[in-house]
N, C-alpha and C positions, 0 to 999 in steps of 0.2 A: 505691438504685443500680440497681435490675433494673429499675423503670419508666423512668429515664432512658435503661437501654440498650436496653430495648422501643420508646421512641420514637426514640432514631438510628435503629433498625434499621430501623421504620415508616416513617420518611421516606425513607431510604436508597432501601425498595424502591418506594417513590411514584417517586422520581426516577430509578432505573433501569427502570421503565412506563412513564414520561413520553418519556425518551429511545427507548425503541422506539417508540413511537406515533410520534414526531418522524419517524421514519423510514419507517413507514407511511405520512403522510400525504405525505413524500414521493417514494412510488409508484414505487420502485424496481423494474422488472420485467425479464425478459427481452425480454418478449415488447414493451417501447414503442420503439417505432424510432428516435428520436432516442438511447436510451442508447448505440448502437452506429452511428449516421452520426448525431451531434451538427452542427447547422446551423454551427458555428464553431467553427475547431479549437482549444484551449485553447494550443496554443502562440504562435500566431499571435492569441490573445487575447495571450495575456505578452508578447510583445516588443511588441505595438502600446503598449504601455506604459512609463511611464518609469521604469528599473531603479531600486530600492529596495533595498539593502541589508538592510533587516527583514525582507524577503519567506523564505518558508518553502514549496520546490517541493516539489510531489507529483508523478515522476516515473515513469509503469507503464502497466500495462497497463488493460482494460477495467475490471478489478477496481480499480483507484484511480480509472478515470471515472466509474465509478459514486457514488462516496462524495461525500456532500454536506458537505466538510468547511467548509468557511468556517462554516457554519450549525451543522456540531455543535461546533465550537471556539470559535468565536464569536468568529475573530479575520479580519479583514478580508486580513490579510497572507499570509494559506494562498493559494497557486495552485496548483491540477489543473490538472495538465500528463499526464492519462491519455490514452490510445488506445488503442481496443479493434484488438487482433488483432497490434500490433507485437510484433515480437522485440528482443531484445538489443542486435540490430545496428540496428533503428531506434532503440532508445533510444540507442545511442551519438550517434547523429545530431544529436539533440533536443538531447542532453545540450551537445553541444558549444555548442549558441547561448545554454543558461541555466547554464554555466559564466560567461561576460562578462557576465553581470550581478552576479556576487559575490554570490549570498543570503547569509543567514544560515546557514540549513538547508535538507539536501537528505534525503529520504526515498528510497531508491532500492525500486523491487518490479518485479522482472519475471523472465523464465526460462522461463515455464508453458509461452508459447505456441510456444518455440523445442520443446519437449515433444512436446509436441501434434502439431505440423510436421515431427517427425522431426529436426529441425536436431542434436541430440544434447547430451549435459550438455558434455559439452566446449565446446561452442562457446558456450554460454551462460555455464558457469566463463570462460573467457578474457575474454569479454568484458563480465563484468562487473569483472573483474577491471582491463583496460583504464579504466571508468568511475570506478572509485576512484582508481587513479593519474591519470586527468586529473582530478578536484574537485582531490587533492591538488596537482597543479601549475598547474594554471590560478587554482585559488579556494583558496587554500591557509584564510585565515580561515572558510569555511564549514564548517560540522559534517556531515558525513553520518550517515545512520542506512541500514543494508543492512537492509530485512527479508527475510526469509528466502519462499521460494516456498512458497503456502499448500497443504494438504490439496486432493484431491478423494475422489469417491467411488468414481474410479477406482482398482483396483489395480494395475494395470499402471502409469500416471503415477506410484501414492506411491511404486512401488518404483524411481523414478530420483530423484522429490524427494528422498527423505529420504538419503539420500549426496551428491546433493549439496548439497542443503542444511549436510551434515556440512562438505562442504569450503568451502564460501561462509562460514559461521561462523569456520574454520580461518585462512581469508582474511581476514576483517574485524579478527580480531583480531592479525594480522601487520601488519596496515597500520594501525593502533590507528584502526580506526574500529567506532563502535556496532553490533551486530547486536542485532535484534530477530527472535525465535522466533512466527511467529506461526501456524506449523504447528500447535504446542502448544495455541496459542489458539484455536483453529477445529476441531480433530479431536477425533473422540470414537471409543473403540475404534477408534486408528489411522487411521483416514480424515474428510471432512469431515463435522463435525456435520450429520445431515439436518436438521434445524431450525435451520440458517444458511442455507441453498444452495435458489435456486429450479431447477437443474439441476447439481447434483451439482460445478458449478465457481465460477459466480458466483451473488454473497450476494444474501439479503434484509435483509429490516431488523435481524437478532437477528446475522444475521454482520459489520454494519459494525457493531451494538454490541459484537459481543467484539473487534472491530479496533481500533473508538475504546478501549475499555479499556484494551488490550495498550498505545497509544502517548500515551498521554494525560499520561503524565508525564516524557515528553522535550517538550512543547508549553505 
């Protein structure tokens, strides 16, 4: 019994090496210019296409442009729909032309950057708040999942995250939709793991593997 559970656990971590590598060689950096002005902008990838009901949006900020999900899911139907640097209120925007396509599912991630820009938790609460009630009324059949705004190494930032993060949680489940913690998933002693984070906000390859982990079993 102990050798068979010696080799799960052996290949187990084969295959949690392999998956960082995966992401390694997909060269994830700050510093390559296309992550942050992408030569086509992924929404205007999605609509030049013909709406799909199975389709499953990735809806956020730089931090969802970044993730090569199609590739670690391995499902053709995932669409990044990331953009580095919007706020809340650009994502309403967004949001409003990949509600009329009826996904399946919708991942919502964003808030950091209204943060960041001073915009304040409030106006980032309201309006994601706005975001959930239009999926609910426009695409009533699609599922959302709210994740929650991640760690940095700032503490100035975690100490707005993590309230409201309390209340976006407080939210998702008033409106019976999915919240996923991925604060939790990414921080270590309270801030973001320095071994996810090539600048203390956005990930490297070990931070989109605790991402894929955290959501891998709503997909």
């Amino acid at each position: 019994m102990n050798k068979k559970k010696n080799i799960a656990l052996g290949i187990s971590i084969l295959l949690n090496v392999a998956f960082v590598m995966f992401f390694v060689g997909k060269r994830i950096y700050y510093s390559n210019h296309d992550f942050f002005h992408p030569p086509v902008n992924n929404l205007t990838r999605l609509l030049s296409e013909k709406p799909d009901t199975a389709d499953v949006i990735f809806l956020g900020t730089s931090l969802t442009y970044g993730f090569p999900l199609q590739e670690a899911f391995n499902n053709p139907h995932i669409k990044n729909c990331g953009q580095a640097g919007i706020t809340t209120s650009g994502l309403i925007t967004h949001l409003q032309q990949i509600v009329k396509r009826h996904p399946n599912k919708i991942f919502l991630e964003g808030g950091i950057n209204d943060l960041r820009k001073n915009l304040g938790s409030e106006v980032a609460y309201n309006n994601i708040a706005k975001m959930l009630d239009m999926v609910k009324a426009e695409s009533p059949k699609t599922t959302i999942y709210m994740q929650s705004i991640m760690p940095t190494d700032s503490s100035y930032l975690n100490k707005q995250i993590l309230p409201l993060n309390g209340r976006i949680e407080t939210l998702a489940k008033d409106k019976n939709v999915i919240y996923i913690d991925l604060y939790s998933a990414l921080a270590k002693n309270g801030e973001l793991d320095r071994a996810a984070t090539i600048d203390g906000i956005h990930f490297n390859s070990v931070g989109y593997y605790l991402w894929r982990r955290a959501i891998e079993c709503y997909l």
